[in-house]
N, C-alpha and C positions, 0 to 999 in steps of 0.2 A: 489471430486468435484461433485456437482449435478448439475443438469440439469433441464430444464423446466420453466416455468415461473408460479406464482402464485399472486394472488391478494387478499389482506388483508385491509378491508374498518373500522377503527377507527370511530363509531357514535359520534354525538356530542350531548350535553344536547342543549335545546334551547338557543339562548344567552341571554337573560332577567335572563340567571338563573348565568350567568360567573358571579364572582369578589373574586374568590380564588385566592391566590397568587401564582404566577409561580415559578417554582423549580427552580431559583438561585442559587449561589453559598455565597449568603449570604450577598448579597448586598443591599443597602440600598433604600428608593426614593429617594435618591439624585441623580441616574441614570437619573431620570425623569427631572431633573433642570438643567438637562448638555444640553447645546445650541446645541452641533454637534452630542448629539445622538438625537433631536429632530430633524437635519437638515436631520440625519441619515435614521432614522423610518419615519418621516413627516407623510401625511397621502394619501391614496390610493384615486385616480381619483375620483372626480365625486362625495366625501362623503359618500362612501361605508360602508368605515370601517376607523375606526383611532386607531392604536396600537400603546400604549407604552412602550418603552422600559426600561423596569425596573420591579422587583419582583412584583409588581399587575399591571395584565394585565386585559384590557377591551374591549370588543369587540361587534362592538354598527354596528346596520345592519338597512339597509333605507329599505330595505326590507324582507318581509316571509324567503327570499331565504336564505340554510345555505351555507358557502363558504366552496369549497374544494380546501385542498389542496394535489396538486398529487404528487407522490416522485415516482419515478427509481430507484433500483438499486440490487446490486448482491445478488444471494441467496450466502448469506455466508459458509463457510468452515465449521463452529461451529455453528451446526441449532438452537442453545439455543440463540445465537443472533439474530436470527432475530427473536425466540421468542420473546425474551425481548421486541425490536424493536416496536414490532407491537401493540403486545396485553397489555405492559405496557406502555413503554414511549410515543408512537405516541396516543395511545390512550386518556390516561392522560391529554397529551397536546389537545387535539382536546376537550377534557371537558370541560377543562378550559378558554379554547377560542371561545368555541362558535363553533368551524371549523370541518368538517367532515374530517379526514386522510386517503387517498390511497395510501398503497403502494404497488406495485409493483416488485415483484422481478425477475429477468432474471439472466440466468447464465451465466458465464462466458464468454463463447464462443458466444452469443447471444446479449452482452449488447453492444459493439463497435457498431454493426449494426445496432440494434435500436435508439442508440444515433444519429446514420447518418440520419436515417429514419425521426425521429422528425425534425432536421433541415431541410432536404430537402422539409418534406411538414410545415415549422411554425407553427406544434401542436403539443402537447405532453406534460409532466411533468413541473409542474414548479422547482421543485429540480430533476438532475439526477445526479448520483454518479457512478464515471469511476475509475478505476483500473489502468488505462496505464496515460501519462502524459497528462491530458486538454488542456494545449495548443495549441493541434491543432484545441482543439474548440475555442479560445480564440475570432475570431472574430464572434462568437452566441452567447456568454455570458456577463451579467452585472456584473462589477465590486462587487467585496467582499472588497474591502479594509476598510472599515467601517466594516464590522461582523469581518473579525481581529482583525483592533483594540479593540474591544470591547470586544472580547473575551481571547486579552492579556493583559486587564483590569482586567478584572475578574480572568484568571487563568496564566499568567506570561509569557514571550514572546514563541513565536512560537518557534521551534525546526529548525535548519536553514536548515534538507535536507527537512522539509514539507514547509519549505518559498520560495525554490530552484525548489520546484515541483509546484510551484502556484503561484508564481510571475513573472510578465513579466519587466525587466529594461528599456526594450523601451517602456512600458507607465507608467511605475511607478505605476500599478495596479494592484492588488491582479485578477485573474481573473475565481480563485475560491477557495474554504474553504478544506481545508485536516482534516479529524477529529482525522482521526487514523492510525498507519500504522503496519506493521507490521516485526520484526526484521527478518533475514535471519541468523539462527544459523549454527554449522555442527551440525548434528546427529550420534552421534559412538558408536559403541558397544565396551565397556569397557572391557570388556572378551578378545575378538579378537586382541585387542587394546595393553592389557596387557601383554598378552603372546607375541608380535610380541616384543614388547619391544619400543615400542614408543607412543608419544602425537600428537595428528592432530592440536601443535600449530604454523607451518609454513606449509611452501608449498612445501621444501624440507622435513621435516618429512610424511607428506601425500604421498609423492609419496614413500617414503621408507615404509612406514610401511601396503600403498596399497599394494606394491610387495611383502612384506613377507607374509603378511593375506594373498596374491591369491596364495602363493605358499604353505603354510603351511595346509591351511584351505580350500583353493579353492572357499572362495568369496569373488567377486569382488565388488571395489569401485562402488557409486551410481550418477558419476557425469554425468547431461545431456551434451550431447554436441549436440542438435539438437534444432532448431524454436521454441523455445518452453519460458512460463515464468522464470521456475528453473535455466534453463541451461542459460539464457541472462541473468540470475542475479548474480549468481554463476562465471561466464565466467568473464564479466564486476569487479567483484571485482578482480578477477585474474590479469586482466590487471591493474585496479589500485597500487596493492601492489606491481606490481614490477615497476610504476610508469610510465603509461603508461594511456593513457585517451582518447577516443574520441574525443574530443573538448577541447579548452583550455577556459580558464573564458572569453575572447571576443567572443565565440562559433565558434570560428575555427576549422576544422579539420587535429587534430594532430594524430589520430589514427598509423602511419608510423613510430614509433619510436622504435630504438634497443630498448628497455624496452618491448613494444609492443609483439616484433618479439620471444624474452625470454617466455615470458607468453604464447606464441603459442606452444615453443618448451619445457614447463616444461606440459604442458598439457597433448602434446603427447605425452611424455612420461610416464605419468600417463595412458595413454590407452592403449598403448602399453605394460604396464610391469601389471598392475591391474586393468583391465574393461574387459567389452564385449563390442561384436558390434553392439548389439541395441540399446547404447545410443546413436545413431545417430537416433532414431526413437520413442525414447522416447517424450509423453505427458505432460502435467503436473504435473499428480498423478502419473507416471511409478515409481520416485523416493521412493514415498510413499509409492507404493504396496510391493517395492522393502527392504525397510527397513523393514517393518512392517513385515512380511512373513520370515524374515530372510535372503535374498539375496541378502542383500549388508552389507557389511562393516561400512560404513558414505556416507553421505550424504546430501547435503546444501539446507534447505527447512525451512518453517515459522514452529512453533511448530502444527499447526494441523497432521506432523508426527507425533510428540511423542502423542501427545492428542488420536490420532486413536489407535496407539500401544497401549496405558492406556487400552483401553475399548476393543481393538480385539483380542492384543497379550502379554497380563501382562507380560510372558516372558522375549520379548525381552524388552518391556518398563523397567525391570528391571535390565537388562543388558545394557541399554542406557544413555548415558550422552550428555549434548550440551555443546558445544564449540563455542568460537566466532571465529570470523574471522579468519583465518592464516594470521601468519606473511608473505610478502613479503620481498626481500630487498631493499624495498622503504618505505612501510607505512602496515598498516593492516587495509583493508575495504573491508566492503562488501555494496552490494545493497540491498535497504528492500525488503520483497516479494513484498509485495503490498503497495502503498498512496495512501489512499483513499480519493479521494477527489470530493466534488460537488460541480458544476457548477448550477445557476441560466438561465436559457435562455432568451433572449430580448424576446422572445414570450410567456413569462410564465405567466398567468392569476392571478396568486397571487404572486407577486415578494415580497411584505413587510411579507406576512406574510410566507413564505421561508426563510427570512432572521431572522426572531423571532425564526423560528424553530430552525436553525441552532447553534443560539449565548445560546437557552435552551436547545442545544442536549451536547453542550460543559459544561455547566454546569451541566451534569448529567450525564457527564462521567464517574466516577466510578463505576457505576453500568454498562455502555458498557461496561467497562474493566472485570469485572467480569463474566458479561453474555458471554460473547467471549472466556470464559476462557484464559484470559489475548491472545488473537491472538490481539486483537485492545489494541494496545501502545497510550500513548495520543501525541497529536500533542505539545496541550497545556498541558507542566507540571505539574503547579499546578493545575491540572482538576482532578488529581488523586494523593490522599496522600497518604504516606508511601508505594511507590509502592517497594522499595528495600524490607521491611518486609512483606509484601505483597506475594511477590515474595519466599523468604525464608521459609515463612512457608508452603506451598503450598506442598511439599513432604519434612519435616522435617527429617527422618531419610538422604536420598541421594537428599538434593533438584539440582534436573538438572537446575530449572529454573533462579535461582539466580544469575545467569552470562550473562541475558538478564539486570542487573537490570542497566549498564552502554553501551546498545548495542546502543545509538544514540551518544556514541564519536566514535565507529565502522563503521559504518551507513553511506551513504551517496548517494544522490539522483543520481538517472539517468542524464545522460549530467556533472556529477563531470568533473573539476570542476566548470562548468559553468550554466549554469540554464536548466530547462527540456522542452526543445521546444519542436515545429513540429517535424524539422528535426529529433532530436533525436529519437521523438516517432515513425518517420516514419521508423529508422535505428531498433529501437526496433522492430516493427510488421515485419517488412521485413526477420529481424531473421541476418544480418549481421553479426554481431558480430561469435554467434555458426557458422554461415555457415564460417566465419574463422579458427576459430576453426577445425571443420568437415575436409577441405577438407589439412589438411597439418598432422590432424591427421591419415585422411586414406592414405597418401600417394600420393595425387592427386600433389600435390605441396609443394614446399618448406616452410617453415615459412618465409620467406622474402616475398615469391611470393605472398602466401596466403595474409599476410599483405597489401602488395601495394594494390591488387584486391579490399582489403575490403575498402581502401582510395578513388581506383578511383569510386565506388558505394557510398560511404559516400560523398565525394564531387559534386557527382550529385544530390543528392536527399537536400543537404545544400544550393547549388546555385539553387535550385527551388522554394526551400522555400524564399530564400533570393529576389527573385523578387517577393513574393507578399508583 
């Protein structure tokens, strides 16, 4: 994970010089003839500017002045993406339209606060792109439901945990765009793995074949159990597989459930029989460090593990394989690392031309997916073709990767099964869930106990939300 923030400004040609055609996805003018993308796009206050939406874009200014438009968001995990990002795609686009591009990137640990910051004083980015669920920004943002659909026009319907992560049922509004997300595999070493004489494809093999690697081998499994993104994501699938959910689809909190109280108690005893005691103080990257380096066994993280291993430690990267989910015995899910998704703000100085960016960044998808080193999965399907051969050729003699190539029937959005609200993202930042986890794994309390505790915290923070 990096740190810092950096600012990358895209020049634009004069606009007298735009009427190249926009990088589509192969679509025709007949975009331009459709009444509800005209009602869509319309045109910006005052005669500023008027863009249309369709493969020849134009961009026509009342005055000297060129428009910029600003963008937020993460310095990503895989620097060649925001490569790409910057100095091709954003650029590209800002040519063609006349429009000067800033983006801005902040890290991780940095961009919640600034997104706050923006709303609290009504300035800032007219695109910012968050990490954790938007929904709690839902009432500073303009609807997306129009760049959806538009973009499940062009590349085939959205994927249901990015429509789960960005849609709200009580307005029936998209209330912002997910581009990419990124799947949450395990990571294992194959070696270790083999000799112990088992597969990491349930949750009862994981905890057996943790206790023999830490007793044979003397290292210990990689799973977070502390505040942290890994371990709420990893934690969260556990509960689901053995069928056990935060909130139920009316967003109730069901978290109290024997299923629940099971996934507390197959945990600890995965730490107690094959872990240490810093993963209660583990970061985000601890997992990371922890593989790469050789000190851990497996562990549940987006592939910029393996990616890092590739280029720090050939070694173990060739010692390593991914795995999807473990089975529970209810279902087999996990939660992606990250959805990424951007929000439009009511205070954004260029809202139409945010919304052009967006529906052209979806159509030139496959080159994110690539620049990213496949970490950005598409939202939109057909945005990226032949991603299964894609996928397989990528290390053809041992491809580890190829069993991401079905990870969104695995996959499933934060708040499963119900949609990714405040609440939920408030129970996410708050770190709930691992602190349930934590405190029955050290022995503070029982699994039952633990449970209730996390219910009567999860029902506070539900019925707060539920009065605004």
């Amino acid at each position: 994970m990096r740190g810092g923030r950096r600012s990358n400004v895209a020049p634009a040609r004069p606009a007298s010089a735009v009427a190249a055609p926009a990088r589509a996805s192969g679509e025709a003018a007949n975009i331009r003839q459709a009444p509800r993308r005209r009602r869509f796009l319309g045109q910006v206050a005052a005669g500023a500017m008027a863009i249309a939406l369709g493969p020849s874009v134009r961009v026509r200014r009342a005055t000297a002045k060129t428009p910029t438009l600003r963008i937020a968001q993460w310095a990503h995990f895989m620097p060649g993406f925001d490569e790409w990002f910057d100095r091709s795609f954003a650029r590209a686009w800002g040519d063609r339209n006349g429009v000067q591009v800033q983006v801005d990137h902040i890290s991780v640990s940095e961009l919640r606060a600034r997104a706050t910051a923006e709303i609290a004083t009504q300035r800032g980015h007219d695109l910012f792109g968050l990490l954790e669920p938007a929904a709690a920004f839902e009432a500073q943002t303009l609807p997306m439901t129009e760049v959806v659909a538009e973009c499940e026009r062009r590349a085939g319907r959205i994927l249901p945990l990015a429509h789960h992560a960005t849609y709200s049922p009580r307005t029936k509004q998209y209330f912002a765009l997910a581009d990419g997300w990124a799947p949450m595999p395990l990571h294992y070493r194959v070696d270790w793995w083999g000799e112990a004489g088992f597969k990491p494809d349930t949750w009862e093999s994981v905890r057996d074949g943790a206790r023999k690697i830490r007793e044979k081998f003397g290292v210990a499994a990689g799973f977070g159990i502390a505040p942290e993104t890994d371990s709420n994501m990893v934690l969260r699938g556990l509960v689901w597989s053995f069928g056990g959910a935060e909130q139920d689809e009316a967003g109730e909190v069901v978290i109290n459930s024997p299923a629940t109280v099971e996934a507390v108690k197959l945990m600890t005893a995965v730490y107690k029989e094959g872990m240490t005691s810093d993963v209660f103080v583990w970061d985000p990257s601890s997992n990371n460090r922890a593989f790469v380096w050789g000190r851990a066994s497996i562990i549940g993280n987006a592939i910029s593990a393996m990616r890092q291993a590739e280029k720090q430690s050939p070694s173990v990267a060739q010692r390593a394989a991914l795995a999807r989910a473990p089975a529970g015995p209810a279902a087999r899910l996990m939660a992606p690392n990250v959805v990424h998704s951007y929000v439009i703000w009511k205070f954004a100085e260029n809202p139409e031309l945010a919304r052009r960016f967006l529906v052209d960044l979806i159509g030139t998808y496959e080159e994110a997916f690539v620049a990213s080193e496949f970490y950005n999965f598409p939202t939109f399907p057909g945005s990226v073709r032949n991603l299964r051969a894609r996928l397989a050729a990528e290390r053809p003699a041992a491809p580890p990767y190829l069993v991401l190539a079905d990870a969104d029937t695995w996959s499933v959005c934060l708040g499963h099964p119900g949609y990714a609200t405040g609440a939920v993202d408030e129970t996410l930042l708050k770190g709930v869930i691992p602190k349930m986890f934590a405190r029955a794994a050290r022995g503070e309390q029982t699994a039952t106990e633990s449970v209730k505790q996390a219910e009567d915290e999860m029902k506070h923070i539900f019925a707060r939300w539920a009065q605004r």
